[in-house]
N, C-alpha and C positions, 0 to 999 in steps of 0.2 A: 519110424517114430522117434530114434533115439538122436538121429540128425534133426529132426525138424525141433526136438528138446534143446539140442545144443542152438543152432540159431536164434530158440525164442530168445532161451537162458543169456548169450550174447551181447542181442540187443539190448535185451533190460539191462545187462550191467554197463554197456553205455550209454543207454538214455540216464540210469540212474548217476554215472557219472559224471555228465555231463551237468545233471541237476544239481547234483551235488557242490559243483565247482560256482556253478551260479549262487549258490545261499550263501558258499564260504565269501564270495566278491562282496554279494550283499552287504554279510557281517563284517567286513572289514573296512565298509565305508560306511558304517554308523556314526554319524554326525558330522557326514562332509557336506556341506553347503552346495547344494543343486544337485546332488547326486538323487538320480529316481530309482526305488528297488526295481530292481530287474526279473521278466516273470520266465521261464521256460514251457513254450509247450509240445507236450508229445502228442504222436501222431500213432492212430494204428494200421497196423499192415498184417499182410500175409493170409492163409486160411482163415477164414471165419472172423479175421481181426485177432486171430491168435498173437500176434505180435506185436512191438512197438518201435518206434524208431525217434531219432532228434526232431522237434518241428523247429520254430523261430522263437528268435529271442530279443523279447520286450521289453517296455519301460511301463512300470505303471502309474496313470496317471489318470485326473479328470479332466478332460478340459476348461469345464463351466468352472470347477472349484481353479482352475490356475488363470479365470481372466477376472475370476472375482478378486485372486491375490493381487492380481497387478492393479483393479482399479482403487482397492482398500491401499495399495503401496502407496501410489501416486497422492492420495488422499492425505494420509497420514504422512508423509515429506510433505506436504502444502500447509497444513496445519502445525506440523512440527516447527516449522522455520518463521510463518506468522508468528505462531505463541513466542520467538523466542525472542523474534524480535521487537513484538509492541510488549510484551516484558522489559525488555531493554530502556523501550522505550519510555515507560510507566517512571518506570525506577530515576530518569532524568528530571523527574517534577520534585525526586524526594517523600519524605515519609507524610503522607498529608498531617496538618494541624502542629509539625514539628518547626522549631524554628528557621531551619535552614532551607525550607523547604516551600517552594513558591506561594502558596497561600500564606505560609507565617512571612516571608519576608512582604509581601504586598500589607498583611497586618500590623506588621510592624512601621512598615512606613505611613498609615493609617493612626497611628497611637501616636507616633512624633509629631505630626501633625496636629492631634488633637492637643498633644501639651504645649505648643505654639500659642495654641487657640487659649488655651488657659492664661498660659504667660508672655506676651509678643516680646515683651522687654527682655526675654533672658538669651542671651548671645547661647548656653551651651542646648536652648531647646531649639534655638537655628541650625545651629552648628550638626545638632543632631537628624535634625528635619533633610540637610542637605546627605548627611552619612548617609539614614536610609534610602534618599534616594538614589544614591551611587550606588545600592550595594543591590536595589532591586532593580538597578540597569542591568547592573553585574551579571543577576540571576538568571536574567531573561535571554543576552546574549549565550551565557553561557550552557542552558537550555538548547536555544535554539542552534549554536553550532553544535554540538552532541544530538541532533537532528539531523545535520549535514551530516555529519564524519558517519551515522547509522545509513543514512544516505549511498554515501561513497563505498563501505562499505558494503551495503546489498549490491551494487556497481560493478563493485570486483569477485563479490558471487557470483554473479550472473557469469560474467565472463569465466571463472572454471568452472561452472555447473555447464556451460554451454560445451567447451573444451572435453568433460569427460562424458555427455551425451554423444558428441561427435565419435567417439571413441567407441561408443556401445555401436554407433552406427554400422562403421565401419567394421567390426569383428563380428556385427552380425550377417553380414552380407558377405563377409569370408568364408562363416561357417556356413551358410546356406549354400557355397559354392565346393566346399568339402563336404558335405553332407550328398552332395549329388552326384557324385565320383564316389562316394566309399563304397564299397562291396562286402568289406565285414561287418559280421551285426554288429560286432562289440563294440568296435570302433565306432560304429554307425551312431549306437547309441547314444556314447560318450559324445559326439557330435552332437547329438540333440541335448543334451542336458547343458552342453555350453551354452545353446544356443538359447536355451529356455531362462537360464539366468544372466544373459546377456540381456533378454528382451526384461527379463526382471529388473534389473539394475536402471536399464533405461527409465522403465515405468518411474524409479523415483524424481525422475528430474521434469518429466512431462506424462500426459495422459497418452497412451497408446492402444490399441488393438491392432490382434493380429489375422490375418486371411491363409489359411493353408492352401497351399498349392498340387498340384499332382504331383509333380517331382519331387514331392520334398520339402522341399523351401516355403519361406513364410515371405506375405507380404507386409510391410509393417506401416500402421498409418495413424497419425493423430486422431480423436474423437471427433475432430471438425472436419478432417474427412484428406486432410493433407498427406502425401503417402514421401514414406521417408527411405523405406526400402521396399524396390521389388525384386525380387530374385539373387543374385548377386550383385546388385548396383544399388549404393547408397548417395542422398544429399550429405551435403557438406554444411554442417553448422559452424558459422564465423560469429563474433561478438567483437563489435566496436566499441570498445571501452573508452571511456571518456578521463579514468582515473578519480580525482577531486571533485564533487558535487559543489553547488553555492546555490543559493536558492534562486537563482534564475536560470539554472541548470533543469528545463524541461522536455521531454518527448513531443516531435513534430514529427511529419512525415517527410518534411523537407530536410534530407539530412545535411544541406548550408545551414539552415538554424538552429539543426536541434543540439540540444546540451548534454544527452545521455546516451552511454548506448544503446544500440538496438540486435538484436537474430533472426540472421539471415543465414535463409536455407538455398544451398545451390544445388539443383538438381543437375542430375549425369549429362543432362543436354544442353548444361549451361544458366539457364533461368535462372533468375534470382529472386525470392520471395521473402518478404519483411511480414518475419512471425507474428512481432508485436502488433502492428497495421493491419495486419489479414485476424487478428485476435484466434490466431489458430492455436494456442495453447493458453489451456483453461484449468490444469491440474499439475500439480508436483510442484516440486520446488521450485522452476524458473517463474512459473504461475505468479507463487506467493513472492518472490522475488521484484515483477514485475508490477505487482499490485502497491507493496510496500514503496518502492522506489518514487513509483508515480501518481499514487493516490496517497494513502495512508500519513505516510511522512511529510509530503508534502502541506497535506490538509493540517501536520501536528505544526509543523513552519506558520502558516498561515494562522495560525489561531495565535502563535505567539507575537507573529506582526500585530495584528488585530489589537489585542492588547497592547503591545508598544504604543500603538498610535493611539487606541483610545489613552493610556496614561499622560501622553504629551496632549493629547487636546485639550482631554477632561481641562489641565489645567490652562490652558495657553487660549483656548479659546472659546466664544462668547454663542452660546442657542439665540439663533433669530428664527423665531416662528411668526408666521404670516395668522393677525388678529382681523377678526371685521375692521371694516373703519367707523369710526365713532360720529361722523356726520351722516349713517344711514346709506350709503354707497352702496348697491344691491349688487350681486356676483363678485364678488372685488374683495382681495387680502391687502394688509399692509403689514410691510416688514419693513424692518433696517440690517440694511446690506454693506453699511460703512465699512471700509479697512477689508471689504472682501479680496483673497489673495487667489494666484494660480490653483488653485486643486482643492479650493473650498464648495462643493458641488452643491447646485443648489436642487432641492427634490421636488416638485410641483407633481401632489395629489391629483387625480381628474378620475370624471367618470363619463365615458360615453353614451351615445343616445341610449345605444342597449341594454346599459345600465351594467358594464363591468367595468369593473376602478384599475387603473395601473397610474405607474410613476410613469414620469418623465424629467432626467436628472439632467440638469445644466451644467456644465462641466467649464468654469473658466481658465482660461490659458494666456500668455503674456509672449511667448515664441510667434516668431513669422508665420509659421506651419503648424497647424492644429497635430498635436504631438496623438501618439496610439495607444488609445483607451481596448483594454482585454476588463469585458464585459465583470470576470471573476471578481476586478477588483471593486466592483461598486456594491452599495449594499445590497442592491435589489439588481440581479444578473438580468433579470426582465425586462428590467427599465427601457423606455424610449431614449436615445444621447440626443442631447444636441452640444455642440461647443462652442464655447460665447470666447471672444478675444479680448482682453480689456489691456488696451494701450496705458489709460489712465483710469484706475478704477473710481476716484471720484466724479469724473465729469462725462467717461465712455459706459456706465454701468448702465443705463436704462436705456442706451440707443442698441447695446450691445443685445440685453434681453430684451426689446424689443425685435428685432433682427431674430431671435433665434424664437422666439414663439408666434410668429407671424401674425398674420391677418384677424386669428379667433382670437387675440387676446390684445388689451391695450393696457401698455405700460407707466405709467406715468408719475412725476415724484410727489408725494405725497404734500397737499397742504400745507406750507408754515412749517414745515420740519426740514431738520437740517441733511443736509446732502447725502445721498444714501440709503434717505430712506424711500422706498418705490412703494407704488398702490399697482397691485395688477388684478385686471375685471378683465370678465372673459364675456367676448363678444357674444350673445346670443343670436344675433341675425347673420352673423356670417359662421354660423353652426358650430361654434364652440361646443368645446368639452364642458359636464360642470367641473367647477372649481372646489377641491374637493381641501386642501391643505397646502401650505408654503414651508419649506425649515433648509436651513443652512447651518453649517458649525464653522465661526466665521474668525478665522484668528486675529488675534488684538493687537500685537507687535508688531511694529515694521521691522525691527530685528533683532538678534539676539539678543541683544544689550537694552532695547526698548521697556524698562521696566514701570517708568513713572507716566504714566498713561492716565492717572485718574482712575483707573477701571482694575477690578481685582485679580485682574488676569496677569498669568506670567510665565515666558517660556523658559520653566526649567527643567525641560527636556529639551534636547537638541538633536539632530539626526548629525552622527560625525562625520559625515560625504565634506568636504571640502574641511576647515578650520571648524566645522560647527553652524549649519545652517537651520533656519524655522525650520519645523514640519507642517505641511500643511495638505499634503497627501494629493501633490501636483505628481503630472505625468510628461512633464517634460523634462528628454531625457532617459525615460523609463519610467515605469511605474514607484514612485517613493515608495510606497507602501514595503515593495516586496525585498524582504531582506533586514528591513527597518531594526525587525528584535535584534541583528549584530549590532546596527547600528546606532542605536539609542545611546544617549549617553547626556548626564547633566550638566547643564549650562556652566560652565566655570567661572563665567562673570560672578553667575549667585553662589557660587564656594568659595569664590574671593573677598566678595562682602554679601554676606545671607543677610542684612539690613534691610536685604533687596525685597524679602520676605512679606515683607507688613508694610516696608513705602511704597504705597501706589500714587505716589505724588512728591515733590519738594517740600512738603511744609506736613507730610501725614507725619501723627505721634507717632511715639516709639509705642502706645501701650492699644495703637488700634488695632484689633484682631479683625477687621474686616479682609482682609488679603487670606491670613491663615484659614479663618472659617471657611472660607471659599471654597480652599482647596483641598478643606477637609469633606467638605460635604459634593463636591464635583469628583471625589474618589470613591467615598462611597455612599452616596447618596442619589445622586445626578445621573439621570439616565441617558445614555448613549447606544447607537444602533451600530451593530459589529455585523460585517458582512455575511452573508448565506454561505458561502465557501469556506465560513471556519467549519462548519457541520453541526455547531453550536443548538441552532434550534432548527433544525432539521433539516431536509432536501429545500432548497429555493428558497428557506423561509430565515430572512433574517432575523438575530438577535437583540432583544432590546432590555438591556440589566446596568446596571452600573458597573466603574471597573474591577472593583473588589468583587464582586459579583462574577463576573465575566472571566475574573480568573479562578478563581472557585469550579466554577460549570468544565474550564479547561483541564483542572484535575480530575475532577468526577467523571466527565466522558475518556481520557485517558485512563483513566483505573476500571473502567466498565468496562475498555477495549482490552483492555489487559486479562482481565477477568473471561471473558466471552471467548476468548483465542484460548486460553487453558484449556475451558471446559471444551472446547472444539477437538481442541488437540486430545484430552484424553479420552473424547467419547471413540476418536478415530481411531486410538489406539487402541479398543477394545476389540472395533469391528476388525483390524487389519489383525492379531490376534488370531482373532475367530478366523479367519478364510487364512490363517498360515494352520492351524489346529487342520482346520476342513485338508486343504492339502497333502498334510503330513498324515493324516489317517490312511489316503492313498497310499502317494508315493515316498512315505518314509519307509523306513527299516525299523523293524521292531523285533530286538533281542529274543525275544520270547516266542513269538511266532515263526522264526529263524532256524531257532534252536530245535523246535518241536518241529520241522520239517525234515532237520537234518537227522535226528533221529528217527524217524519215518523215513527215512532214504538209506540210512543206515541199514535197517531192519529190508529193504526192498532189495539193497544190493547184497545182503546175507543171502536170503530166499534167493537169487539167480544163481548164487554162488553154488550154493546145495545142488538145486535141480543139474547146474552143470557138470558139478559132481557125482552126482548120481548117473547121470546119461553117459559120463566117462566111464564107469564101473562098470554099465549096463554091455558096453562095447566089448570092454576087456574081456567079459566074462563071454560075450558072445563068440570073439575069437578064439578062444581060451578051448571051445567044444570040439 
C-alpha cells in the first residue's frame, strides 16, 4: 500500500509540475502577438485510475473564431487604405464653398465674367476675366496631377504590399515544412502559432482561407479558389511596377500596351497566373489598391478632363441642333454644321421599328486612317460609331454623312442656306430608323488666334499639346480628351490683348457686351452633356448640367465618396474588433485565470508532497519493528 502511495504521490507532483511550468510560459507571454495559451492534459493510469500521468500539450484555440479574424482582417486593410486614400483624395478639391477651392475658383471666374458683362470697356474687368481664367486652369491641372502622383503612389503600394505577401508565402510553407519534422510539442506549438500569424498577416494584403492537412500543414488558397500554398511549396508573387502613372497609364491584358503594373503569381511548376486578369483577389489591401489605381482615381481624372473640355467648349463653341424644316419636309432635321472640326461628333437620335431609341454618334476625322475611338470617351458608351473623313469640311461634309448613314437616310443641303447647312430625312421605304433628334458642339475658330468671327464665340482655352492648339475633342493621335485637365491652359493671344474679349468683329464697340454675356451664360447657364464615364449621373447614364454645375456635382460626389469610405472603414473596424475580442477570449492569457490555476497547482503539489511524506514515515516506522 505504502509503495503504491509513493508512485501515486510521484506522478501527481510531476504532472503537477509539469502544469505548473505550462501556466508560468503562459504568464510570461501575456501580450506577445500570436502567442496561443497553452493547455496541459493529464491522463489517468494505474489501479482503478488511482493515478495520473503527463498527456499532451496544446494550443487553445477556435477555429471558426480565427477565419472570422482573418476575414474581418482582410476587410478592415481594404477599407482602411480606400478611406485613406479617397480622403486624400477629397482633400485635393479643397474646403468646398472656400475660395481656393474648385468650386470658389470656377465662381470666381463666373463673377469676372459677370463685371465684363456690366462693364466691356474696363481694361482691369478684362484683365481680370483672363486672371481667373488662368488661375482655374491652374486649379484644375493642379487637381488632376495630385490624381496621378495619388495614382503612382497606390503603384508603388502595390508593389511592396505584393513583395511582403510574398514573404508571408514563403515562411508559411517553411513552417509547414518544420511543423512536420518537429517532435517536440513545445516547439511544435511555437511552430504553429508562427504559422497562424503568418497566415494572419498575409490575410491583410489579400483574402485567404485555409484547408488542414493530416500531417500538419495547411493548405492556403484565395476566396476565388486560387491555391498559394500547399504543403511545403509556395507561388511566387512578382509585381511590375510601372513607377510614374499619366493619365493614359491603363490596365490591359496585353502587357505590350499596358501602362500599369500588374501580380503575377508563379506556381512551383512554373505557370504564370495574372491576379488582376483572373480577378482572383477581392479583399485586403492589394484589393483596395487595385480598385483605386484603376477604377476610382481614374474615374476622379476623367471627371476633371470632362470639365476641362466642357470649360473650353462651353466657350469656343457653337450647339447646332437639328429643327423641323419650315417648308413642312416630313421625317427630316435641319442643322448647320459650318466650321465642323475633327472631333466635333455629331449625335443622331433614332428609334427602331421596336420602338427602342439609341444614339448613333458620327465622329469626323481629317488623318488618312480613321484614327481609335475607346467607346469610354463618348458621351453615350452605347452609341452606334460611325467615322465620317472630311478632306474639306465645306464642300466634303454632306457626301461624307451621306456615306456614313447609308441608304435609310438622305442627306442633302438645305434650301437657300449657306454651305453647311444639311437637311437629313430618313428614308421610310428602305426601313429607316425614326428620326428622333440631331446636335453637334461645333467649334467656331479655325485657330487660336481666330477671334473676329462675327460670332460670340472664343477659344480662350487652349489644349498646350504643341505651342497651344483648338480643342475640339479629336482622336487623332489619341484620344484629346484624356489628360486634357494637365493640359488646359489660356489662350495667350487673349492675355496679350483681352480686347479680344468683346470684338467679335473689326469694327465691334468697345462697350458691346454681347461676347462677355455669352460667355457668361455658356458657363453657367448653357447646358452641356459630360460623358457616362465621369460617374456623374450614374452607370451608362450621361450628364447634362451646365459647367458651373458639372463642377459642383464633381465636389459633391468626391465628398460622398470620401464620406461613405469612412463610414465603411469604421463600421469594419468594429467588426474586426469583435472577432479579435472573439479570439482573445480563447487563445489569450488572462492574468487572473492563470494565477487562480497556479495557486490550485500549488495547493495540488502540497497535497502529493504530504501523502509522500507520510508513506515515507509509514516505511521507516515499518522497518523500524
Amino acid at each position: 500500500m505504502s509503495f503504491n502511495a509513493i508512485n501515486t504521490a510521484s506522478a501527481g507532483l510531476k504532472a503537477t509540475q509539469a502544469a505548473i511550468g505550462v501556466v508560468s510560459q503562459n504568464i510570461a507571454n501575456v501580450g506577445t502577438v500570436g502567442y496561443s495559451k497553452r493547455t496541459l492534459t493529464s491522463v489517468a493510469q494505474g489501479i482503478g485510475n488511482s493515478g495520473v500521468s503527463i498527456g499532451t500539450l496544446g494550443r487553445a484555440f477556435d477555429a471558426a473564431s480565427l477565419k472570422q479574424l482573418r476575414m474581418e482582417t482582410s476587410g478592415s486593410a481594404y477599407t482602411g487604405f480606400l478611406s485613406t486614400v479617397r480622403t486624400s483624395l477629397d482633400q485635393l478639391y479643397g474646403m468646398p464653398g472656400s475660395s481656393t477651392a474648385l468650386d470658389g475658383v470656377v465662381n470666381d471666374f463666373a463673377l469676372s465674367l459677370q463685371s465684363l458683362t456690366n462693364d466691356p470697356t474696363s481694361a482691369p474687368a478684362r484683365a481680370t476675366v483672363v486672371s481667373r481664367a488662368a488661375n482655374l486652369a491652374s486649379t484644375i491641372g493642379t487637381i488632376a496631377q495630385g490624381v496621378q502622383d495619388l495614382r503612382s503612389a497606390t503603384e508603388s503600394q502595390l508593389g511592396s504590399d505584393t513583395a511582403k505577401a510574398n514573404d508571408y508565402l514563403s515562411s508559411i510553407a517553411t513552417l509547414n515544412t518544420q511543423i512536420t519534422s518537429a517532435s517536440d510539442e513545445g516547439a511544435r506549438a511555437s511552430l504553429l502559432d508562427q504559422r497562424d500569424q503568418a497566415i494572419n498577416g498575409l490575410s491583410a494584403f489579400l483574402d485567404v482561407q485555409t484547408v488542414d492537412q493530416r500531417d500538419g500543414t495547411v493548405t492556403v488558397i484565395t476566396t476565388s479558389g486560387m491555391t498559394l500554398v500547399d504543403r511545403g511549396a509556395a507561388a511566387t508573387l512578382s509585381f511590375d511596377g510601372r513607377g510614374a502613372l499619366d493619365p493614359d497609364s491603363a490596365y490591359t491584358q496585353d502587357s505590350a500596351t499596358r501602362g500599369v503594373g500588374t501580380i503575377t503569381a508563379t506556381t512551383p511548376g512554373g505557370s504564370r497566373v495574372d491576379l488582376i486578369a483572373s480577378q482572383a483577389i477581392r479583399s485586403g489591401s492589394l484589393a483596395a489598391a487595385i480598385e483605386l489605381r484603376d477604377s476610382i482615381l481614374p474615374q476622379a481624372q476623367r471627371q476633371l478632363d470632362e470639365l476641362a473640355a466642357g470649360l473650353s467648349r462651353s466657350m469656343s463653341d457653337r450647339a447646332a441642333v437639328g429643327t423641323v424644316p419650315l417648308d413642312g419636309t416630313a421625317n427630316a432635321l435641319d442643322i448647320d454644321l459650318a466650321g465642323l472640326s475633327s472631333g466635333n461628333a455629331i449625335t443622331v437620335s433614332l428609334k427602331d421599328a421596336m420602338g427602342v431609341s439609341y444614339n448613333r454618334v458620327l465622329i469626323p476625322y481629317s488623318s488618312a486612317t480613321p484614327p481609335s475611338v475607346n467607346r469610354a470617351d463618348l458621351s453615350d458608351p452605347n452609341a452606334k460609331i460611325s467615322m465620317i473623313r472630311l478632306t474639306n469640311p465645306t464642300t466634303d461634309l454632306r457626301a461624307a454623312l451621306q456615306a456614313a448613314l447609308g441608304s435609310e437616310f438622305n442627306v442633302s443641303n438645305q434650301p437657300g442656306a449657306a454651305a453647311g447647312s444639311l437637311r437629313i430625312a430618313s428614308n421610310p421605304a428602305a426601313g429607316a430608323p425614326t428620326l428622333l433628334g440631331i446636335s453637334a458642339s461645333v467649334t467656331q475658330a479655325a485657330n487660336p488666334t481666330d477671334f473676329q468671327t462675327g460670332k460670340p464665340q472664343i477659344p480662350l482655352f487652349l489644349d498646350s499639346r504643341g505651342k497651344g492648339t483648338l480643342y475640339t475633342g479629336s482622336f487623332e493621335g489619341g484620344s484629346q480628351l484624356t489628360g486634357f485637365a494637365q493640359r488646359i491652359t489660356v489662350n495667350q493671344a487673349v492675355a496679350t490683348n483681352t480686347a479680344q474679349l468683346v470684338n467679335t468683329a473689326s469694327n465691334t464697340l468697345a462697350s458691346d457686351a454681347t461676347r462677355p454675356q455669352y460667355l457668361y451664360g455658356a458657363l453657367i447657364g448653357s447646358s452641356r452633356t459630360f460623358a457616362a464615364a465621369s460617374g456623374i449621373g450614374g452607370v451608362d447614364a450621361p450628364y447634362t448640367s451646365s459647367v458651373q454645375d458639372f463642377a459642383q456635382r464633381i465636389i459633391d460626389t468626391q465628398g460622398a465618396g470620401a464620406a461613405s469610405a469612412q463610414s465603411l472603414d469604421e463600421g469594419q473596424g468594429i467588426a474586426l474588433a469583435t472577432a479579435q475580442a472573439r479570439v482573445a477570449s480563447v487563445s489569450g492569457v488572462s492574468i487572473d485565470e492563470e494565477m487562480s490555476k497556479l495557486v490550485q497547482l500549488q495547493t495540488a503539489y502540497s497535497a502529493n508532497a504530504r501523502v509522500l511524506t507520510a508513506a515515507r514515515d509509514l516505511l521507516d516506522t515499518l522497518l523500524r519493528i
